[in-house]
C-alpha positions as CSV (number, residue, x, y, z in Angstrom):
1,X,-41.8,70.5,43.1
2,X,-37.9,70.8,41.7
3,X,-37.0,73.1,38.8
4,X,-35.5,70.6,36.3
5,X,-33.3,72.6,35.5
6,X,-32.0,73.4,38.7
7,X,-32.0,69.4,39.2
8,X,-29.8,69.2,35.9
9,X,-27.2,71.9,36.6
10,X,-26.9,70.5,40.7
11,X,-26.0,67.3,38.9
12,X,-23.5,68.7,36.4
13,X,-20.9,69.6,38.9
14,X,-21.1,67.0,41.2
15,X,-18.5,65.6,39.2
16,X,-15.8,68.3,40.4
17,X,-16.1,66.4,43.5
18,X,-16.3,63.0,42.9
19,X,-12.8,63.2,40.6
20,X,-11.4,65.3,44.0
21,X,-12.0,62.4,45.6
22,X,-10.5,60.1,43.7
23,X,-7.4,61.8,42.7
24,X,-6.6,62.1,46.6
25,X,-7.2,58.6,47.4
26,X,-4.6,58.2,44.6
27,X,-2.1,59.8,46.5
28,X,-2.9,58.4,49.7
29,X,-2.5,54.8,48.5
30,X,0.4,55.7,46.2
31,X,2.2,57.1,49.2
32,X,0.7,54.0,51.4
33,X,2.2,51.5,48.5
34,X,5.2,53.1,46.7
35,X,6.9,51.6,49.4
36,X,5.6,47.6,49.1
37,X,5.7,47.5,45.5
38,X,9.3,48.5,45.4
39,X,10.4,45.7,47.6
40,X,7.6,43.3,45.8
41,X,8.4,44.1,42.4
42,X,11.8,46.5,41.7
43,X,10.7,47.1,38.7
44,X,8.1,49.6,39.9
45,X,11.2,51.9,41.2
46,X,12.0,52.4,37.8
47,X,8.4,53.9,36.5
48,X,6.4,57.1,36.7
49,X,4.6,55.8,39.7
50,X,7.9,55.9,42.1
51,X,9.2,58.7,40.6
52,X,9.1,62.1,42.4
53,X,7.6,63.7,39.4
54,X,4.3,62.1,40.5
55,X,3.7,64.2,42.5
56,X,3.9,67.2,41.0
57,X,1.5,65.9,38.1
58,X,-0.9,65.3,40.8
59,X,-0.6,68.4,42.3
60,X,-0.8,70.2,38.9
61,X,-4.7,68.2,38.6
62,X,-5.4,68.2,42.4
63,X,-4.7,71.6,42.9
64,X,-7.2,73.8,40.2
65,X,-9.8,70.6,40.5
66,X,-10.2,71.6,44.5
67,X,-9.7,75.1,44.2
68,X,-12.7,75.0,41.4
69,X,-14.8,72.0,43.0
70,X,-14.2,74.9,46.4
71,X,-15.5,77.9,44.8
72,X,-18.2,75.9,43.4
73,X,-19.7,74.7,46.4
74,X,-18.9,77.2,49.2
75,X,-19.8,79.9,47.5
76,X,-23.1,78.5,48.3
77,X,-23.1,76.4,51.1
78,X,-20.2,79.2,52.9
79,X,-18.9,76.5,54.9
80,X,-14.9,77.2,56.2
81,X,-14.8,74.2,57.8
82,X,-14.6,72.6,54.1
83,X,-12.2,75.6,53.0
84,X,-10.3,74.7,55.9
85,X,-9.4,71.1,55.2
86,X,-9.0,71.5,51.5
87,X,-6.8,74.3,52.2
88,X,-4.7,72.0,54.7
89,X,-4.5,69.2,52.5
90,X,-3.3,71.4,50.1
91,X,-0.7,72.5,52.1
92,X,0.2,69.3,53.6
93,X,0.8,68.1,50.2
94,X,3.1,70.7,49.0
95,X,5.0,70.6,52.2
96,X,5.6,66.9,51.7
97,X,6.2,67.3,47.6
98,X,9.2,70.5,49.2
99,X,10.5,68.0,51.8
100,X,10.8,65.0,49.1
101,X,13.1,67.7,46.7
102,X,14.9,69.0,49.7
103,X,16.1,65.1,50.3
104,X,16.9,64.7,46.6
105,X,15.1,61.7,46.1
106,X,14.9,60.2,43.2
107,X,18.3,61.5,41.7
108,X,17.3,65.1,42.4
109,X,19.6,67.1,43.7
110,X,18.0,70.3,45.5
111,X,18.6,71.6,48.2
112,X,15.7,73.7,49.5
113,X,16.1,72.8,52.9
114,X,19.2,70.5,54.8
115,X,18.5,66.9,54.9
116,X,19.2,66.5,58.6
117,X,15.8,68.8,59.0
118,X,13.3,66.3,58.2
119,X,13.3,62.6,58.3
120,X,12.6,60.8,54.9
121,X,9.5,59.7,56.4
122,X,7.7,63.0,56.8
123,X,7.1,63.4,53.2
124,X,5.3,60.2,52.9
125,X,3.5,61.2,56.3
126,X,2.4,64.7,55.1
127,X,1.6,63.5,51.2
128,X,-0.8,60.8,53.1
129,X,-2.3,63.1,55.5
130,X,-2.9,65.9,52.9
131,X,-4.8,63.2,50.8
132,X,-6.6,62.3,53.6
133,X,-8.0,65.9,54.2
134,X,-8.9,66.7,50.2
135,X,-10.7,63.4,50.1
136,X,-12.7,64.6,53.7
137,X,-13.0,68.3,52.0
138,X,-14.3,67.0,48.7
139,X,-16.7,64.5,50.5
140,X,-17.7,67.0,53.1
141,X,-18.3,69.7,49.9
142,X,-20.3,67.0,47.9
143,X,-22.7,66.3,50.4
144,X,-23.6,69.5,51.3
145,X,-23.6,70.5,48.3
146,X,-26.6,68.0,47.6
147,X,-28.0,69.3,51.0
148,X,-28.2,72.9,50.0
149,X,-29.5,72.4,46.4
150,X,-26.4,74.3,45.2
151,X,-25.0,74.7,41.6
152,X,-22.0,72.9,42.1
């Protein structure tokens, strides 16, 4: 038989995950469509949602949400394969957030790295792929999460 209140407080952080998951789908398909809507509709290059500073809001939610969503599972379940993507995803994302700012889009004007090093592409490329990993981490930390009883 289940301790209810071990059934209440398995529930209560599945959450963690479930947001995870959706905030990097976000930036999957934001990456994916920036670039449609802008030719579609021009009016979308003028908003928050084309703007570089996107990205570092979603970073600033993505990145304590999967760090805590993390703890919260592994701790438990102590798998590093989960570690392991979020932890590249993570890093996939700032890479492609430091390449974006090193190409001064969006009327920036840093230069953290020359221009000729990356194409413009890459930071769409490593954005998309770093979403892709947190939304396999979270997924992969939510169900065994549920498999191992855990708190989280």
């Amino acid at each position: 038989m289940t301790d209810p209140h071990i059934a209440t407080h398995h529930h209560h952080w599945g959450w963690l995950d479930r947001l995870g998951m959706g905030l990097a789908l976000v930036c999957a398909v934001h990456c994916l469509l920036t670039p449609v809507l802008v030719v579609c509709i021009p009016l979308i290059a003028t908003s928050f949602w084309s703007d570089e500073s996107f990205h570092l809001w979603m970073l600033a939610f993505v990145l304590p949400l999967t760090t805590a969503s993390m703890f919260l599972g592994c701790r438990n379940h102590r798998d590093k394969f989960t570690v392991l993507l979020a932890v590249a995803g993570i890093s996939f994302l700032i890479g492609g957030i430091f390449i974006g700012f090193s190409h001064g889009h969006h009327g920036h004007h840093h230069s953290i790295l020359p221009a000729s090093l990356f194409p413009h592409g890459w930071e769409s490329f490593l954005t998309t792929l770093g979403g892709t990993l947190l939304v396999l981490a979270h997924i992969r930390n939510y169900r065994l999460c549920r498999k191992t009883s855990c708190s989280h």
